[in-house]
C-alpha positions in Angstrom: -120.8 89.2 46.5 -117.5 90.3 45.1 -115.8 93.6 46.4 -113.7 95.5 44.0 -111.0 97.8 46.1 -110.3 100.8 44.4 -107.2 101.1 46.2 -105.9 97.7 44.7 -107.9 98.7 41.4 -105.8 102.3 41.3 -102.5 99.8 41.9 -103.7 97.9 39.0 -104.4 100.6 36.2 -101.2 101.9 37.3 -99.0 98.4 36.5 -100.6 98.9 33.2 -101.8 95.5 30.5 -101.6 91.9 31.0 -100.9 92.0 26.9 -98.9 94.7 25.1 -100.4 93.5 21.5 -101.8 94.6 19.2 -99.6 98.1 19.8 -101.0 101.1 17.4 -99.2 104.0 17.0 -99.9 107.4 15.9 -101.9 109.8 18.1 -105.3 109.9 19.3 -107.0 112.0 16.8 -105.5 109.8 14.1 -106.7 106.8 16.0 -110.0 108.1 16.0 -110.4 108.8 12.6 -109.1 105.5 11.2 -111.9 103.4 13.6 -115.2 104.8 13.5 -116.5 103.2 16.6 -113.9 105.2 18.8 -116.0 108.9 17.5 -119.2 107.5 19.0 -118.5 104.9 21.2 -121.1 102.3 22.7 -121.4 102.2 26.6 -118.6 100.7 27.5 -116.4 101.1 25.2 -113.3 103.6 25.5 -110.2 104.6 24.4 -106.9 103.9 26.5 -103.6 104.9 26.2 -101.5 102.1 26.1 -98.3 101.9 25.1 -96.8 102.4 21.9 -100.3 104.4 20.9 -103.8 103.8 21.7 -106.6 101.2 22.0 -110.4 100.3 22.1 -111.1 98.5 25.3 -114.6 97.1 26.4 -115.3 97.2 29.7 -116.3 93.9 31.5 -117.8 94.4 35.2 -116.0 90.7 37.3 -113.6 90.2 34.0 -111.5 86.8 34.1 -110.4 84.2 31.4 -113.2 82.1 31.3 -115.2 85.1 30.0 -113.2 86.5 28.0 -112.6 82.9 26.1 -116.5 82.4 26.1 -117.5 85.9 25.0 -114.8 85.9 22.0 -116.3 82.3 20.5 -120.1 84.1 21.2 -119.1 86.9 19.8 -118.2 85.0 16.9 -120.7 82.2 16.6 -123.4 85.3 16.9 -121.5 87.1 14.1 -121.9 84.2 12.0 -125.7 83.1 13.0 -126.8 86.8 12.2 -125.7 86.8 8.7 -127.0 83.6 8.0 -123.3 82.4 7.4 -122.5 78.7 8.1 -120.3 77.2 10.5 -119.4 74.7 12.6 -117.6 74.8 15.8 -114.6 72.4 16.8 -115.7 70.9 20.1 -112.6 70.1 22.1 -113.0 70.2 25.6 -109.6 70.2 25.9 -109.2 73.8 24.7 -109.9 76.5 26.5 -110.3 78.5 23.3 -113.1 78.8 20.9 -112.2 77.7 17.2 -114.5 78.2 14.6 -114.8 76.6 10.8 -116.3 78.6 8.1 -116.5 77.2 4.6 -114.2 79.0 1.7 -117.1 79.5 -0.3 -118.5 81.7 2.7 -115.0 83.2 3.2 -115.9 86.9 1.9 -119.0 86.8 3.3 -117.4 86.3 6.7 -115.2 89.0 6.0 -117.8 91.2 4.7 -119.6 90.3 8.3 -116.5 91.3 10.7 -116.1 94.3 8.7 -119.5 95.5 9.9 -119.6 94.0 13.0 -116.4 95.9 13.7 -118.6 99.7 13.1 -120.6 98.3 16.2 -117.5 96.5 18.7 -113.9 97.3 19.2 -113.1 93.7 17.1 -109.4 93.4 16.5 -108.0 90.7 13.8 -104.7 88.9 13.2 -104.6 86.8 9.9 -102.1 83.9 8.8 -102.0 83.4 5.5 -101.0 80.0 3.4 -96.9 81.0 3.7 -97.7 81.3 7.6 -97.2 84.6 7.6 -99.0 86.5 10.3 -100.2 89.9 10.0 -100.3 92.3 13.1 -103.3 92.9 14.9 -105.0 95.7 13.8 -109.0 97.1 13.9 -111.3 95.0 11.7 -112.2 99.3 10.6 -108.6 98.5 9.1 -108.6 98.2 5.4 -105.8 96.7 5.5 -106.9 94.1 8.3 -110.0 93.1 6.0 -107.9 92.9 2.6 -105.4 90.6 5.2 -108.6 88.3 6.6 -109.8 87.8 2.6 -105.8 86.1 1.9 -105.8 84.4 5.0 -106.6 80.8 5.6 -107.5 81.2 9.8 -107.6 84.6 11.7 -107.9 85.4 15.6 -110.6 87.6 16.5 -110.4 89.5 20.1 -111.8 92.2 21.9 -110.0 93.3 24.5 -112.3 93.5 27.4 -111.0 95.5 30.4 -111.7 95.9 34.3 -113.9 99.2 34.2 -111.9 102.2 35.1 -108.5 100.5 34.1 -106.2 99.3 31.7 -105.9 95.5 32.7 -106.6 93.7 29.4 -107.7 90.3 28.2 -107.2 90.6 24.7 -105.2 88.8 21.7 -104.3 85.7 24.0 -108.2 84.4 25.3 -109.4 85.2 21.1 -111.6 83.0 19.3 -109.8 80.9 15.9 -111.5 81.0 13.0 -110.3 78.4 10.2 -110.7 78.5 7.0 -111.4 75.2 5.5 -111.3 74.4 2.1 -113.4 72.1 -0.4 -111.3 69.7 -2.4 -112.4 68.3 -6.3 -113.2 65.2 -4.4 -116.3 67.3 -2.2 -113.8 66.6 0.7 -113.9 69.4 3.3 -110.4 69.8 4.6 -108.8 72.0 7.6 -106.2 74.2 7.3 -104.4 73.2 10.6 -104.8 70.3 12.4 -107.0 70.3 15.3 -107.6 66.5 17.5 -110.5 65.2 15.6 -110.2 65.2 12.0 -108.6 67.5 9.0 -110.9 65.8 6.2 -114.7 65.6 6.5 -116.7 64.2 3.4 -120.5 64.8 2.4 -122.3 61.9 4.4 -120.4 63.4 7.9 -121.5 67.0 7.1 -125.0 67.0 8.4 -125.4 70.0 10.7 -126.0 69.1 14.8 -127.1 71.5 16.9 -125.4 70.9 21.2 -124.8 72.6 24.1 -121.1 74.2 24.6 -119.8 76.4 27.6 -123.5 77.9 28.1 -124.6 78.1 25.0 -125.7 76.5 21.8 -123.7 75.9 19.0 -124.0 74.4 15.3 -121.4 71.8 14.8 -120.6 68.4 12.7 -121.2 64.8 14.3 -117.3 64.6 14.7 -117.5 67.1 16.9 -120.1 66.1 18.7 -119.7 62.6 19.9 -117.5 61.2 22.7 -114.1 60.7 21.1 -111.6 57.5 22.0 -109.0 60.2 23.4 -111.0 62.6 25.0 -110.8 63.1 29.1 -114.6 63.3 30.4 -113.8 62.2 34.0 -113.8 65.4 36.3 -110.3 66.6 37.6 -109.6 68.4 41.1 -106.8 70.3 42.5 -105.5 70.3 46.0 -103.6 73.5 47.2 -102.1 72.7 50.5 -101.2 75.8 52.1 -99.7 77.1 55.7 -99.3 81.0 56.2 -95.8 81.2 58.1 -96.4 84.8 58.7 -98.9 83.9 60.7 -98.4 84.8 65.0 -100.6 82.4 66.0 -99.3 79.6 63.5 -95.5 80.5 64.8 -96.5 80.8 68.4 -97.7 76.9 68.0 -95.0 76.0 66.1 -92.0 77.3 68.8 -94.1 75.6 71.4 -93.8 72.3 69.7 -90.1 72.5 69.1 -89.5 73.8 72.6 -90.7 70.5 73.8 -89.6 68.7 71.0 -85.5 69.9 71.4 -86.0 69.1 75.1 -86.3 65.5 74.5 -83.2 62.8 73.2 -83.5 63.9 69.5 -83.5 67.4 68.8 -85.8 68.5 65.7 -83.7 69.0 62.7 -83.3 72.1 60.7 -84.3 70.8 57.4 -87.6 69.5 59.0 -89.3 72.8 59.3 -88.2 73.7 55.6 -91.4 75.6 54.5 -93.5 73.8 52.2 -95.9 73.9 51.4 -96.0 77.4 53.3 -95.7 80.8 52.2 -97.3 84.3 51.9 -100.7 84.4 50.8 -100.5 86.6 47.9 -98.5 84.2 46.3 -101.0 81.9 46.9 -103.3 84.3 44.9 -101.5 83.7 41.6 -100.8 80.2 42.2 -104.7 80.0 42.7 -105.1 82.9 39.6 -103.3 80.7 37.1 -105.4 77.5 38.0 -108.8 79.2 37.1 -107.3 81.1 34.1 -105.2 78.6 33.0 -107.2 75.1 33.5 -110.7 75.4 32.9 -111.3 72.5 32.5 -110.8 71.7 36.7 -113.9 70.9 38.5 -113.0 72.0 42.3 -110.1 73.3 43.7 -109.4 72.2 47.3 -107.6 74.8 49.8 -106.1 72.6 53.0 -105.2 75.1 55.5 -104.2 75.0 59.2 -107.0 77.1 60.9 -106.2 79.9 57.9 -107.4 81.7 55.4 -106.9 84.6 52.8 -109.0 87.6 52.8 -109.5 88.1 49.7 -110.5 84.6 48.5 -114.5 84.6 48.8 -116.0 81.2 50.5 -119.3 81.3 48.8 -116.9 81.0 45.3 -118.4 78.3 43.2 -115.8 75.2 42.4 -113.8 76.3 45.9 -113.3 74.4 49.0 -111.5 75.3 52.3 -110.9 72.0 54.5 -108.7 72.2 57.6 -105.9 69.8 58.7 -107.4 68.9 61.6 -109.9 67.5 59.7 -108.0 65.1 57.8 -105.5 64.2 60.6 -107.6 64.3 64.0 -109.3 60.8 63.2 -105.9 59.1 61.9 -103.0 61.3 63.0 -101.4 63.4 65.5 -102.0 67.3 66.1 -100.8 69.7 65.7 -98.7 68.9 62.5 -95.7 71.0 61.2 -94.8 68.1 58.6 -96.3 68.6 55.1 -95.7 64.8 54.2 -98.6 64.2 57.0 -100.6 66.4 55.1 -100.3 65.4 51.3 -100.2 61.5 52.4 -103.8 61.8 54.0 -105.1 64.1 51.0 -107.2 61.2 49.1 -109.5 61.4 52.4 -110.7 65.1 51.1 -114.9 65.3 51.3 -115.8 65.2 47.5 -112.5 64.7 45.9 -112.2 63.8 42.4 -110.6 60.7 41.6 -108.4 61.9 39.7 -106.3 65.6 41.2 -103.6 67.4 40.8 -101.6 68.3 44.0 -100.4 72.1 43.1 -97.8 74.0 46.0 -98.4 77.8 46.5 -95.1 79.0 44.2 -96.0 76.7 41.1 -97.6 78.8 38.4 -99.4 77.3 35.3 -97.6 79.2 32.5 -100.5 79.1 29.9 -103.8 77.0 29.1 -102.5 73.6 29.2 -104.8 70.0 28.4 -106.1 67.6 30.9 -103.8 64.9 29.0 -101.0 66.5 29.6 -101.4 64.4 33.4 -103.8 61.7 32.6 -104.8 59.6 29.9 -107.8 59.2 28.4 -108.4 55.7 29.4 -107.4 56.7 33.3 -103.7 56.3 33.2 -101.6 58.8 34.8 -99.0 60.7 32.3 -94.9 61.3 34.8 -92.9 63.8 34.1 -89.5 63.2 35.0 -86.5 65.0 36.1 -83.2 64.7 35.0 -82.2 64.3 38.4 -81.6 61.2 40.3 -81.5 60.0 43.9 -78.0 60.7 45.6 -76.4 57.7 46.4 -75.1 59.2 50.1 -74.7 57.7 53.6 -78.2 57.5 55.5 -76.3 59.2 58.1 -75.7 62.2 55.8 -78.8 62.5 53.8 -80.8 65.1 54.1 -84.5 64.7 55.0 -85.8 65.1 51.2 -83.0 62.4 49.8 -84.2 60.0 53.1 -87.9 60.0 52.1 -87.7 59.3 48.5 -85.0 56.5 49.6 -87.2 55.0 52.5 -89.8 54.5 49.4 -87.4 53.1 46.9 -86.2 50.6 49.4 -89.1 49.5 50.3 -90.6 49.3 46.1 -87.3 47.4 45.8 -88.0 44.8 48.1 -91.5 44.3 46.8 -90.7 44.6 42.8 -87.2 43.6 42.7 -86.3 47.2 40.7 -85.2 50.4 42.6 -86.4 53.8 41.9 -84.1 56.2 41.2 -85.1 59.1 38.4 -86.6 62.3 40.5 -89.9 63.6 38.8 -90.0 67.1 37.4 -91.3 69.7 39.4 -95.0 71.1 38.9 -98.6 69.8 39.5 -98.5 66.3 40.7 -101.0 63.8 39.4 -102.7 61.4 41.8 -105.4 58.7 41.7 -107.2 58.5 44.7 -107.7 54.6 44.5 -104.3 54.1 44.1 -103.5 55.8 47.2 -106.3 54.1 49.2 -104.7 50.9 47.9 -101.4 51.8 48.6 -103.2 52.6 52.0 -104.0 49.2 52.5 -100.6 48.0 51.5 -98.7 49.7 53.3 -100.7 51.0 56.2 -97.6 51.5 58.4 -96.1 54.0 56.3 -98.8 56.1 56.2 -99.6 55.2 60.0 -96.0 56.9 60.5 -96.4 59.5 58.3 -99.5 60.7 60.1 -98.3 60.6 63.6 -94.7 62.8 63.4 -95.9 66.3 63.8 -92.1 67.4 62.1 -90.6 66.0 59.1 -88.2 63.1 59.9 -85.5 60.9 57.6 -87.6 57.9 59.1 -90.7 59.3 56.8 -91.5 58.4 53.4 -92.6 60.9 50.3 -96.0 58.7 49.4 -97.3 61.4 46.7 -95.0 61.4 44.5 -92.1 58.7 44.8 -94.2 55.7 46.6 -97.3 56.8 44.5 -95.9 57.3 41.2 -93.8 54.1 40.9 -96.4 51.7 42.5 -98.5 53.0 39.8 -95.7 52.3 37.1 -95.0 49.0 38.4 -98.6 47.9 38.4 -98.9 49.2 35.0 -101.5 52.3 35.9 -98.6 55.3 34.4 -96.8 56.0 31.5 -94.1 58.4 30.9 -95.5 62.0 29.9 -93.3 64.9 29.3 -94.0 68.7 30.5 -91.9 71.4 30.7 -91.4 73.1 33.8 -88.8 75.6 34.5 -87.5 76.0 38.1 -86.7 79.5 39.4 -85.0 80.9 42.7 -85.9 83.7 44.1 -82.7 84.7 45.8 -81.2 85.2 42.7 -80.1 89.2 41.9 -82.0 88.9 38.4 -84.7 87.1 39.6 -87.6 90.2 38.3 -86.3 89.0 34.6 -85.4 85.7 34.7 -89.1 84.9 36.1 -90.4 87.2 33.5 -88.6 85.6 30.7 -89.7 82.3 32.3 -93.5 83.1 32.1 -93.3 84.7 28.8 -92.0 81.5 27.3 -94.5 79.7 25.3 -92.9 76.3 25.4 -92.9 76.5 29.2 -95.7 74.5 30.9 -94.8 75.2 34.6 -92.9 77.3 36.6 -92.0 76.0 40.1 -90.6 79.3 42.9 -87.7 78.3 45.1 -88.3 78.7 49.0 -85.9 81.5 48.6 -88.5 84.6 48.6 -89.9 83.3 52.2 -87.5 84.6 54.3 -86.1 87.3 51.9 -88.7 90.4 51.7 -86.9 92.6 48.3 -86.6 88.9 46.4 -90.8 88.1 47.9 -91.4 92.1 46.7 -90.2 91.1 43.0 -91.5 88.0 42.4 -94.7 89.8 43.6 -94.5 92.4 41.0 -93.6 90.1 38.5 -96.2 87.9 39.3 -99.0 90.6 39.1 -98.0 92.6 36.0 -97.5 88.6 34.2 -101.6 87.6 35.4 -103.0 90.9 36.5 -106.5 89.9 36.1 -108.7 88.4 39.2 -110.3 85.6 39.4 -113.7 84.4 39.9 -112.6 83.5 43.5 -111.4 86.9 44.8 -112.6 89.2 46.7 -109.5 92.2 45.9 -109.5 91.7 49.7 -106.3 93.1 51.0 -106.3 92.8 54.2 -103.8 90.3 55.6 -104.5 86.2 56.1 -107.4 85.9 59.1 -105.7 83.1 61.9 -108.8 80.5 63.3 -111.5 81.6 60.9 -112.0 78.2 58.9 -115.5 77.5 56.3 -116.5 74.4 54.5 
């Protein structure tokens, strides 16, 4: 059962919205007058201060983004059903958003229907018109919002549902599209936008079909109904490997290694114990807070941990799982391990992993709702990003421990494809194929044999997730080039609170990847906190509002 801690809840009025818009201004009592649901309002609905003026919130008791997505597109679909207005709805299981066709013919009808809806819920409305202009949010009580819905050819409709007793809002952003589409002298139904299906349906494929859509049922057209050639219907998993290096017990171990490690021939090099994928749990929390906001569309998220755990997550969460180290590494490797590439090279031997996964460090955030194809193909295929950066061509004597890895791999893809690697990939969630791996497994059993057994990071290593993964599967003709835009940010930095800021705010920004910089630096791990928590304020399904610190030992399946 989920706890809610009014301490952390008092924290979060106080940081104020996720989402500034829409903005009113004026005062209260002229807020009230111009939206008659605010004089007598329904349980749960209120009035907050926000700012710039006021707002009508409705409260939602375990708020995230998948309710908020699913209750806009109900809200609208029951809207529609109710006044006998019809509609289809433009399956994509792509989006996490609901969008919603309504014939021109039933245009002012539709109006006519949001209008009164809006004297019964605190319905907000932005409208584009032909010219692409876009009109602010406003109340659907808004004159002006309704006369602005009748000219437009799609509108958003939102309510902006809030944690009870606070100001944390999931509004404009998680709204539910409705399109106008228009009937041409042909009888040819076409969109105003283009969606992934089609813009242009004629008479014979307009037959109404009733299906099943994110728990409940929906009235649609056959197009959007059927399996379609591009559409990804295999499940997708994440895997969140994760080491708390606050953590007494986890140091304690550690020192103990090295102390018998630095007494032997070869002392342990520095950059071996560079720390990932560790870090402090609550940035964990948004890491694992933009996943289930962000991609809905993931069936199970995979926590490895050594002998750790975060308060706050709750084990009996649905599409969570907590696996330990030791049981990945104690048939195969050595223990204990300190060196992540033993970790994410024996990460295809998860219990109940997906075939297809993304690998996703603490510190990489997903910016926005992004599409399953944007790291696989529909047919399987897995979609690279690359980097403009390429391998340094640098003494092995002189390479650091990241350039050695990604060189022992492209010297040994050289010898066995006659071309060498040398483009770096961009930084962000990293597709995988388990198959592949357990084919690469069989390969190249040594390297994985090698990687498995050193308990620290070593030049003699090899980066199989990425490098040896990724190009076996270009050579072999199982990945294509993809492109995603991920922005890199270092938390050292003296403006790090608003370049991170300006980073997630950025719409055309897929990804944003944190340096190791905030670990060992508590005022730059302080702003990237606060930054992080007014930019996805909202909990997730997963969380407890724990805040207790990370529990050593105490480990679940």
């Amino acid at each position: 059962m989920r706890r809610t801690s009014s301490r952390l809840l008092g924290k979060l009025t106080a940081r104020g919205a996720a989402h500034r818009t829409p903005e009113p201004a004026g005062d209260l009592d002229r807020f009230v007058a111009a939206n008659p649901i605010a004089r007598h309002p329904p349980a749960g609905v209120r009035v907050v201060q926000v700012r710039g003026g006021w707002q009508l919130v409705q409260d939602v008791p375990d708020l995230d983004t998948r309710d908020a997505y699913r209750r806009n597109r109900d809200l609208v679909v029951e809207l529609c059903e109710r006044a006998g207005i019809a509609y289809f709805a433009l399956i994509d299981p792509a989006e996490a958003s609901g969008r919603i066709a309504v014939a021109d013919a039933d245009w002012a009808r539709f109006a006519d229907a949001v209008a009164e809806a809006g004297l019964r819920a605190p319905l907000y409305l932005e409208s584009w018109a032909g010219d692409a202009r876009r009109t602010p949010a406003a109340t659907s009580a808004d004159p002006d919002a309704r006369a602005a819905l009748l000219a437009a050819h799609r509108v958003l409709v939102f309510v902006q549902y809030a944690l009870p007793d606070s100001t944390i809002r999931l509004g404009r952003p998680y709204g539910c599209v409705i399109e106008r589409w228009t009937l041409d002298a042909d009888g040819v139904l076409r969109a105003p936008i283009a969606n992934r299906i089609t813009q242009a349906i004629g008479p014979a494929g307009r037959a109404p079909v009733v299906v099943e859509d994110r728990g409940r049922t929906v009235t649609t057209l056959p197009a959007f109904a059927e399996p379609n050639a591009l559409t990804i219907d295999f499940p997708i998993d994440v895997v969140v490997p994760w080491i708390d290096d606050t953590d007494p017990a986890w140091l304690a171990r550690r020192a103990r290694h090295l102390a018998g490690a630095d007494s032997g021939a070869d002392p342990v090099p520095r950059d071996a114990l560079v720390p990932a994928p560790i870090g402090d749990p609550s940035l964990l929390r948004y890491t694992l807070r933009s996943v289930a906001h962000h991609l809905p569309w993931v069936r199970t998220v995979h926590l490895v941990t050594d002998g750790q755990f975060p308060a706050w997550l709750d084990p009996s969460a649905a599409g969570v799982r907590v696996t330990e180290v030791t049981a990945l590494l104690e048939p195969r490797g050595a223990l204990p391990t300190f060196n992540p590439e033993a970790v994410r090279s024996s990460l295809h031997h998860l219990d109940g992993l997906a075939d297809h996964y993304l690998i996703i460090d603490p510190g990489t955030m997903i910016n926005r709702p992004l599409p399953p194809d944007l790291f696989f193909h529909a047919n399987g295929l897995l979609k690279l990003g690359f980097d403009r950066a390429t391998l340094p061509l640098v003494d092995a004597a002189a390479a650091p421990i990241d350039v050695a890895v990604r060189r022992n791999v492209a010297d040994l893809l050289e010898q066995a494809f006659g071309r060498r690697p040398s483009q770096a990939f961009a930084p962000g969630p990293i597709p995988q194929r388990r198959d592949l791996l357990l084919e690469l497994q069989g390969r190249f059993p040594e390297l994985f044999k090698h990687n498995w057994c050193s308990q620290v990071r070593t030049a003699a290593g090899y980066e199989i997730t990425s490098w040896l993964h990724h190009y076996y599967a270009h050579f072999t003709g199982r990945a294509a080039p993809g492109r995603i835009r991920a922005e890199f940010v270092e938390p050292t930095r003296d403006n790090v609170r608003a370049r991170l800021r300006n980073v997630l705010r950025d719409r055309a920004v897929a990804v944003t990847t944190l340096g190791n910089g905030a670990y060992g630096d508590p005022a730059a791990a302080a702003a990237v906190r606060t930054t992080l928590s007014r930019w996805l304020p909202a909990p997730a399904r997963h969380e407890l509002y724990a805040e207790q610190p990370v529990t050593p030992g105490r480990t679940w399946n």
